[in-house]
N, C-alpha and C positions, 0 to 999 in steps of 0.2 A: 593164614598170613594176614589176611585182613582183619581179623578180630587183633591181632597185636599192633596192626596200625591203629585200629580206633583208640585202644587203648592208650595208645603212646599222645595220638593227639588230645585223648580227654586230659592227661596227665599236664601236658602243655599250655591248654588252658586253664585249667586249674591253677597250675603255678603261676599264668597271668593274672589270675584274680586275685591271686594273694599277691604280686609285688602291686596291683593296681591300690589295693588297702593300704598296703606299706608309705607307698609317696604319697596318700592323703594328706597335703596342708592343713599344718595344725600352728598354734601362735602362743607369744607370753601374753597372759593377760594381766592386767594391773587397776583395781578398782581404788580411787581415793575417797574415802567419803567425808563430807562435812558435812555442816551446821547450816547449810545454806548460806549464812552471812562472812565466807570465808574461810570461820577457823576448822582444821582438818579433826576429826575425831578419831580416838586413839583408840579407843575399844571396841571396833567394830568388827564384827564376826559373821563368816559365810555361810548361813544355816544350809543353802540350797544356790545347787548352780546347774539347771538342768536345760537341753535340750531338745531338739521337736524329734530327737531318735529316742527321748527318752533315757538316755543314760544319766545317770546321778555322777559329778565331779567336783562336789562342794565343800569334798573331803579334801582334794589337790590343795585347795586354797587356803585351809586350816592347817595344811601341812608346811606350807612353803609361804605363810604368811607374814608382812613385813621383809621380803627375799630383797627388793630392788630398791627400798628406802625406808623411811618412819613412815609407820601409820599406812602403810601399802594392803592389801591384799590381791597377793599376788599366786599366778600359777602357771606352768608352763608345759604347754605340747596339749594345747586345748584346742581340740577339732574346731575347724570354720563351719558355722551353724547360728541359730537366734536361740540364747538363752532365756531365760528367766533367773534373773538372782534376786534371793533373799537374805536380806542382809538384818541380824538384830546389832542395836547400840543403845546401851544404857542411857532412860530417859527418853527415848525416842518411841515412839510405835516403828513394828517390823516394814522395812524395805523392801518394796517389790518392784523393782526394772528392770524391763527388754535389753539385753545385750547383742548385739551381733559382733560378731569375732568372724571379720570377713579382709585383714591384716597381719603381717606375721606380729608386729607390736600392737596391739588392744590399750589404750588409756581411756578411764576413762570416768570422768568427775561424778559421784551421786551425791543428792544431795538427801538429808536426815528430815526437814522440813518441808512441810507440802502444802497448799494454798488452796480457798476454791476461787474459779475466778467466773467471775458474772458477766456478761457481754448483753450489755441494753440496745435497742436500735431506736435512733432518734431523726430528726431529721437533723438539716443544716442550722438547724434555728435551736438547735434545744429542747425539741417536742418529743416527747417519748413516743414512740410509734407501737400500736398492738400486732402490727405486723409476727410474724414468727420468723423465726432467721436459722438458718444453719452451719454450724462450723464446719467448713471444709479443710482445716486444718489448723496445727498447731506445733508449730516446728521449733525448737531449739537449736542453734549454731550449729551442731554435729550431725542436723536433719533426722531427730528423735524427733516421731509422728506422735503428739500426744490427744488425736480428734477424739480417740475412741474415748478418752476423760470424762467427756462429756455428754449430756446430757441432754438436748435442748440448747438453752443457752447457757449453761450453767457447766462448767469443769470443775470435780472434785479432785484431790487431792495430785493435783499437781506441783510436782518437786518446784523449789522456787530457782529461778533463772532468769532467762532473755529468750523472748519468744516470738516468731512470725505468727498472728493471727490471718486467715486468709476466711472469709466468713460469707454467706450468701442470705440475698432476702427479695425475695420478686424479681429474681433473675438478675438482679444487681447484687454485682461481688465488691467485695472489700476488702481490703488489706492494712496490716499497719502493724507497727513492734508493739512488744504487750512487756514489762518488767515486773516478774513476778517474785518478790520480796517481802510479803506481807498476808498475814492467816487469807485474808478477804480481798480480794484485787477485780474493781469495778472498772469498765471500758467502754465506754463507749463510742456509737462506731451511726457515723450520718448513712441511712441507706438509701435518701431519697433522689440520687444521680445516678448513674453507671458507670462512674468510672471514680478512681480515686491510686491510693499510693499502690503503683505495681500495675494497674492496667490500662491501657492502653485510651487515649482520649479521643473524644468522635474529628473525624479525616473531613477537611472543607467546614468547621463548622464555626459562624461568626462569632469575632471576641468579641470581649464584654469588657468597660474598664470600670477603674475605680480611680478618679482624679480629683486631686484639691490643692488649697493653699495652707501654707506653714507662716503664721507673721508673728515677731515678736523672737526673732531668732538672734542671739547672741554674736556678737563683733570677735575677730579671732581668725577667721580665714580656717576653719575646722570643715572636714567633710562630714557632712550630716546625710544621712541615708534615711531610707522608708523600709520597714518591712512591714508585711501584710499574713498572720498566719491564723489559718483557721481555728475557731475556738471547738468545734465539733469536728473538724473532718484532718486531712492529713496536710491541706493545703496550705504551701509555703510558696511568697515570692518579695523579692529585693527589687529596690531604687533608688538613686540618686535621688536628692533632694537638689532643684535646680535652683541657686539664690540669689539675688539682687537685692543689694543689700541684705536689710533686715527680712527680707519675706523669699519664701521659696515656694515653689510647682511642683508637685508631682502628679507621678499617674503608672497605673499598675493598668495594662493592655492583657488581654489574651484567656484563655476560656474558665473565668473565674464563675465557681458553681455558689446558689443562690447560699446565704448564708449568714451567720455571725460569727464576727473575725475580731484578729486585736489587732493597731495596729501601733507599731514603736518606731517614735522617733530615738535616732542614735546619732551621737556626734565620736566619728572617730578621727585619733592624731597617730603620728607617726610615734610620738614620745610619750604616751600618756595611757590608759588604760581607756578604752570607751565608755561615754559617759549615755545611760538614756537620759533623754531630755521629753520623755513625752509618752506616757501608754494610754488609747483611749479601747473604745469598743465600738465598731461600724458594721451595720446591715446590708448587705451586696444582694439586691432583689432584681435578678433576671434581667441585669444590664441597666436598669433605669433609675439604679441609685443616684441621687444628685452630687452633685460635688461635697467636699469633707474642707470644711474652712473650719480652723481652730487657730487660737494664740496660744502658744508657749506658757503653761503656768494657770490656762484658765479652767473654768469647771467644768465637768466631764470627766478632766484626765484620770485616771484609775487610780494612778499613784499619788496624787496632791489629794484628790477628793476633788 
């Protein structure tokens, strides 16, 4: 009798195991691929669509490709898993991207052209530093990790896109968007602060300003603003330009890192498109820059000469 019960129970688990296979979440996949600069490529074919179990499904794709639009490659009741797909398109060297299919609908844009991109570390000033630096990341909108591209500082064939660089160098990290569009794509990145776009700035630590005068400013009751943005680093900040009469005040407060910066004057109206009236270039040295007095029109400014 008990050998018929064991029996019966192996039998019951076993049939668990098979409906457990059965409700395996599986998805449509749909791969678009282009040219990078937009237009969709029409001839592009799924040599290879494989998984970390190993199974080959790049056949699904050739079979049922083009199913859910133009120029699609498409397939459906694709296990959730990280693939590999290899994609050929006339004219192109073969495609090779990470997929994860972890959705019952998978979209998802590849691009045909690929870029190296170069990551210099310099300081705030424009000095190229020997320092060594390391990518800690390289992310595209859909949080495609592409660190492993790289090299040093140097990423090969990266698909071209829009990308989060997150980057480290003497225990000072960095971050900033990277637009990758072009064979060659140079970045540079100030590593001589510890803090910048994405982390976090030192708690209790005293501003620094940057103050001057504006004379020679135009009649018209226009608001004229200041902005101050880093020529090396990610820093951005705005100001009222305060005016009497012909001459205005300003001043940019608060923990501004040592550096070279542009800075623009703007005149904006409520009916008129914004006019700059003014781009120069200013040195912000560890708080003890002196005051920025220019007139309207004179030399220095970047854009007159």
């Amino acid at each position: 009798m008990r050998c018929i019960e064991f029996f019966c129970l192996l039998a019951l688990l076993s049939g668990a195991a098979t409906q457990a296979q059965v409700i395996s979440p599986t998805a449509s996949v749909s791969l678009i691929v282009t040219d990078g600069m937009g237009e969709v490529l029409q001839r592009a074919k799924m040599k290879s669509f494989r998984g970390t179990r190993g199974v080959e499904l790049g056949e699904q794709f050739r079979r049922t490709a083009h199913a859910l639009g133009p120029f699609e490659l498409y397939a459906s009741d694709i296990p959730y898993d990280m693939y590999i797909a290899v994609i050929t398109v006339d004219g192109f060297p073969e495609i090779h991207r990470k997929v994860e299919v972890s959705s019952p609908n998978t979209r998802i844009f590849v691009s045909a052209r690929t870029a190296t991109v170069h990551v210099l570390a310099v300081t705030g000033f424009g000095i190229e530093e020997s320092r060594g630096l390391t990518v800690e990341s390289f992310q595209d909108g859909g949080k495609w990790e592409l660190k492993d591209h790289f090299t040093g500082s140097t990423g090969k064939e990266v698909p071209y896109g829009e990308y989060v660089l997150r980057a480290e160098s003497d225990g000072n990290r960095q971050a900033r968007p990277v637009d990758v569009f072009e064979p060659d794509v140079w970045v540079l990145v100030a590593f001589d602060t510890p803090f910048d776009f994405g982390e976090s700035r030192t708690v209790g630590a005293a501003p620094s300003s940057l103050v001057g005068t504006v004379t020679g400013l135009p009649s018209g009751g226009e608001l004229i603003y200041m902005r101050l943005v880093g020529a090396f680093r990610t820093y951005i900040a705005d100001t009222k330009l305060r005016i009497t009469g012909t001459t205005g005040a300003f001043s940019f407060t608060g923990e501004i890192p040592p550096g070279r910066y542009i800075l623009v004057t703007v005149a904006v109206t409520q009916s008129s498109v914004a006019r700059v009236l003014d781009v120069r270039d200013v040195a912000v040295v560890n708080g003890l820059t002196p005051p920025v007095t220019f007139e309207l029109g004179a030399k220095n400014n970047i854009i007159g000469g």
